[in-house]
N, C-alpha and C positions, 0 to 999 in steps of 0.2 A: 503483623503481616508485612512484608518486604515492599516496595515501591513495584520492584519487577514483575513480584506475585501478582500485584494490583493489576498492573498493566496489563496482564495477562488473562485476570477473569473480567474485564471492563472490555480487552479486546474481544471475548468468545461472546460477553451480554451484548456487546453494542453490532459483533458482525452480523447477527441474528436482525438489530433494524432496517439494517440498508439491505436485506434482501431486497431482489423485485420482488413485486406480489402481479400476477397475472389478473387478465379480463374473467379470469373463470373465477379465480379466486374470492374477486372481490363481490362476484355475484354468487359466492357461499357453494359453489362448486368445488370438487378435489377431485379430478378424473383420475383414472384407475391408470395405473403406466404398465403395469403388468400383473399376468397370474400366474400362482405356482401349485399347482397341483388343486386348483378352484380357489388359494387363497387370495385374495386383491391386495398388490401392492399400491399405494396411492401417493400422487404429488407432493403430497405432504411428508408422507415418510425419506422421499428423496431430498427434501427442504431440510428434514431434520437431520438427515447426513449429513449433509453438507453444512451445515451449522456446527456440529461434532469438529469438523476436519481444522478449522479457523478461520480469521478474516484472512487469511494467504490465500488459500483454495477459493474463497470467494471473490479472490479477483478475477480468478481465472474464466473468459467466458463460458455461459454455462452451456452451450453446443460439445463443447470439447471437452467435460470433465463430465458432464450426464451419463454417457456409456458406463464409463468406470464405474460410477456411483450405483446407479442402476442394477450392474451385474452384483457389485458386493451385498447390497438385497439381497438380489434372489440368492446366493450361495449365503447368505446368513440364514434366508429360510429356511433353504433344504437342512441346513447341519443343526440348527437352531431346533427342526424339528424331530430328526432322531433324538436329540438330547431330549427331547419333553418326555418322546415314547418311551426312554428306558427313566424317567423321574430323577433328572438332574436337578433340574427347579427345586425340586428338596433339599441340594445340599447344601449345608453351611456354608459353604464358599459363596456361593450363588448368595444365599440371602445377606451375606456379609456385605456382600460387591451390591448387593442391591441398594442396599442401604446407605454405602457412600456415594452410588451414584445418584440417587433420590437428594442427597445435602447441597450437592455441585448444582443439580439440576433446580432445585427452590433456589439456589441463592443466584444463579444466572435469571430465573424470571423476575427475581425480587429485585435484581438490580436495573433488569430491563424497564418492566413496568414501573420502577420507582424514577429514574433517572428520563428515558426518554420524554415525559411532560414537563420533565425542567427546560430541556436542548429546545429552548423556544428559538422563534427565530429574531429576536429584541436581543436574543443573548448572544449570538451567531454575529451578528451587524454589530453589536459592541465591541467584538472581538476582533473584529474585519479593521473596522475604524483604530481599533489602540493598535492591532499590527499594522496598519496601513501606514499611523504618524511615524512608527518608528521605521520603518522604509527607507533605506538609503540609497538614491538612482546611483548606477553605474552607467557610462558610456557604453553603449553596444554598438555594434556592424550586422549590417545583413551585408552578405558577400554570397558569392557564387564561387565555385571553380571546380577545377577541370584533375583529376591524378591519375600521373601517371607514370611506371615503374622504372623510366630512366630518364634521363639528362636530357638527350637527342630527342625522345619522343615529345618531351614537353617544351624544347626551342622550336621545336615542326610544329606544333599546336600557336608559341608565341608568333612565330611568322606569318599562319592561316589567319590569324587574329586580325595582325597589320595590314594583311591585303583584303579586310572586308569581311570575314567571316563572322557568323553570328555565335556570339559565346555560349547560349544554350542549348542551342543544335551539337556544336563542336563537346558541349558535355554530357549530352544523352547520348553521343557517339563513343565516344574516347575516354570518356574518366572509368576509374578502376572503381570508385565510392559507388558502388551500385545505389546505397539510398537516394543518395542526392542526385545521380545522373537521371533521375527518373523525372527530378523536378529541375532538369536545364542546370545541376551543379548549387542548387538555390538553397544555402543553409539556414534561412531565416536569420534572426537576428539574434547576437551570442556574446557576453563578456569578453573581456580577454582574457580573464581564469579559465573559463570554457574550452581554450586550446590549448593544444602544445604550445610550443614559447616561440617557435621560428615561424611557425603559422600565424600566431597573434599579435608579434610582432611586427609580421608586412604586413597583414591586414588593416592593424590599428595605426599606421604610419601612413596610410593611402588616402587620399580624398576621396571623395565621392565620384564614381563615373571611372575612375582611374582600376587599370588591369594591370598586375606588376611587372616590369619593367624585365625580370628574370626570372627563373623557374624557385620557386621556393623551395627545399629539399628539407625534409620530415624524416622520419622514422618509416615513414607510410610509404612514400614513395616522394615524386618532385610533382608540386601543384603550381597550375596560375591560376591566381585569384582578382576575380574582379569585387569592387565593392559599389556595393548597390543603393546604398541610405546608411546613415550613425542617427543615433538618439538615445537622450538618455532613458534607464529603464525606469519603468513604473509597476505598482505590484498589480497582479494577475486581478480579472473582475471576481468579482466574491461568489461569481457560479461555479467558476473553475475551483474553487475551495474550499467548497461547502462542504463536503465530506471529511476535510481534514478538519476542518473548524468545528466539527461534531463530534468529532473522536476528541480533540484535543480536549473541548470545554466538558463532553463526557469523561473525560478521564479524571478531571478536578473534581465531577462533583462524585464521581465514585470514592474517590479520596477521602473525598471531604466526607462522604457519609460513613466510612470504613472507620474514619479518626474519631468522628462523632461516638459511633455504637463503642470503642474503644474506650472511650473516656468513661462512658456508661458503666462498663463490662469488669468485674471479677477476676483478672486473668492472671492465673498461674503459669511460671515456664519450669520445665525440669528438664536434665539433663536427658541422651538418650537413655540409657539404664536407671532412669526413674529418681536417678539423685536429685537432692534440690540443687539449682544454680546459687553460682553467689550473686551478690546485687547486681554488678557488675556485669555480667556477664546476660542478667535477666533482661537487659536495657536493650531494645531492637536499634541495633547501631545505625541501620539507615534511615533512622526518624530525626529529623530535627527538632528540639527542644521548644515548648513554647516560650513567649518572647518574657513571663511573669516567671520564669526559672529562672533564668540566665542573670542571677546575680549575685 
C-alpha cells in the first residue's frame, strides 16, 4: 500500500473523529432532519455524508454545506427507491459494489476504533514539546498601513500623517486592503518571508513607532507603513494545534499498524493481466527498507 494511499484512508478514519457531536447526540438522540414520502431521514445519515465527502468538506462550516448535503438525501431517496421497486438490489453490479463498499467501510472503522485510544493526550504533549525544541524564532513586525493606487494619493495620506492625523482612522478611511482597513491597517505580526520584498524590506528597516518616511510601492499599489512592535517568533499554544498534532501522530500509527499487518501478511503482486511480476518490480518502491537489510 503506497504512503499516499495511506494518507488517504487515515484522512477519511481520522475526519470521521473530529466531527462535532451535538447536545442531542450525546444524550442518545438523532432527530429526524426530514421526510420523504413518511420515510425519516436522520442527523446521523447527514453525519454519514459528510464523512463520505472528506476531511476537506469537513472544514467547511457546517451551516453552509448542510443544504447541499441534505437535498442529495432526499434525491438519493426518491431514485434509490424507484430502483428497489423495479428489484435493482438483485443485480450483480449492486452486490458486487456492495461488497467493496462493506471492506472500505470495516477497514475505515477498524482503523478508527483502533487508532483513536492510542491519540492520547501524553502522545499529543510529546509531540508539541519535540516540535517546540526544534522551533527556530524568526524576527517578526506588527505594522499597520494604509494602500493606496497611486503615488499623489499616498504623499496626501504622508502629509495628513505629519499634521496630526491618526493612522487608524486614516486607514479605515483610505487603504484599498479592505481586510486590514477594517482593523485601522493592523497586520499583526509577520516574518519577512511573509511579504513581498519592497514591503518587507521597509518594514523590517523601521523602528518601532516609526511611519515610512515615503510611499513604498508594491505590485499592490503604494503603502505607508507604520510599525507597531518586533519580537522574536515563538511556536503557536498547543490548542491552536491540536488538531494537526492528531492527524500527524495518527497518521504514524496508521502506518505503523498497515506495516505491521504487512509483515504478517502473504502477499502476492501480479501484473495487470494476471502475469506474475518480476522481483523487482514486486518491491513497493515507496517503502523504505528496514535498517536489518540494508547490508
Amino acid at each position: 500500500m503506497s504512503k499516499t494511499f495511506r494518507m488517504a484512508v487515515l484522512a477519511l478514519a481520522l475526519g470521521a473523529i473530529a466531527l462535532p457531536v451535538t447536545a442531542a447526540e450525546k444524550a442518545g438522540e438523532d432527530p429526524v432532519v426530514a421526510r420523504v414520502n413518511g420515510q425519516e431521514l436522520h442527523r446521523s445519515d447527514v453525519v454519514r455524508e459528510l464523512q463520505a465527502l472528506g476531511p476537506q468538506a469537513q472544514q467547511v462550516p457546517p451551516q453552509m454545506i448542510y443544504p447541499q448535503l441534505l437535498q442529495k438525501l432526499i434525491d438519493t431517496n426518491l431514485v434509490s427507491a424507484q430502483g428497489y421497486k423495479q428489484g435493482v438490489q438483485n443485480d450483480k453490479e449492486v452486490k458486487d459494489r456492495l461488497k467493496d463498499a462493506e471492506a472500505q467501510i470495516v477497514a475505515d472503522v477498524y482503523v478508527r476504533k483502533t487508532v483513536t485510544p492510542k491519540i492520547t493526550d501524553e502522545k499529543l504533549k510529546a509531540r508539541y514539546n519535540e516540535l517546540s525544541a526544534k522551533f527556530k524564532p524568526e524576527d517578526e513586525v506588527r505594522a499597520r498601513h494604509i494602500l493606496v493606487p497611486t503615488e499623489a494619493e499616498a504623499n496626501d495620506i504622508l502629509k495628513q500623517l505629519k499634521d496630526g492625523a491618526d493612522f487608524a482612522k486614516l486607514a479605515a478611511e483610505k487603504s484599498k486592503d479592505s481586510g486590514s482597513a477594517k482593523q485601522g491597517g493592523d497586520l499583526s505580526y509577520f516574518a519577512k518571508s511573509a511579504m513581498v520584498k519592497p514591503f518587507a524590506d521597509a518594514a523590517f528597516g523601521m523602528k518601532t513607532g516609526e511611519v515610512s518616511e515615503k510611499p513604498v510601492k508594491t505590485e499592490f499599489g503604494y503603502h505607508i507603513i507604520k510599525v507597531e512592535d518586533r519580537r522574536k517568533s515563538s511556536p503557536p499554544p498547543m490548542a491552536e494545534v491540536k488538531d494537526q498534532l492528531t492527524n500527524q501522530v495518527g497518521q504514524e500509527l496508521v502506518q505503523q499498524m498497515v506495516k505491521d499487518l504487512e509483515a504478517k501478511a502473504k502477499i502476492e503482486r501480479f501484473n495487470i493481466d494476471g502475469t506474475p511480476l518480476k522481483a523487482a518490480e514486486a518491491t513497493v518502491k515507496d517503502e523504505p527498507k528496514p535498517e536489518e537489510d540494508k547490508k
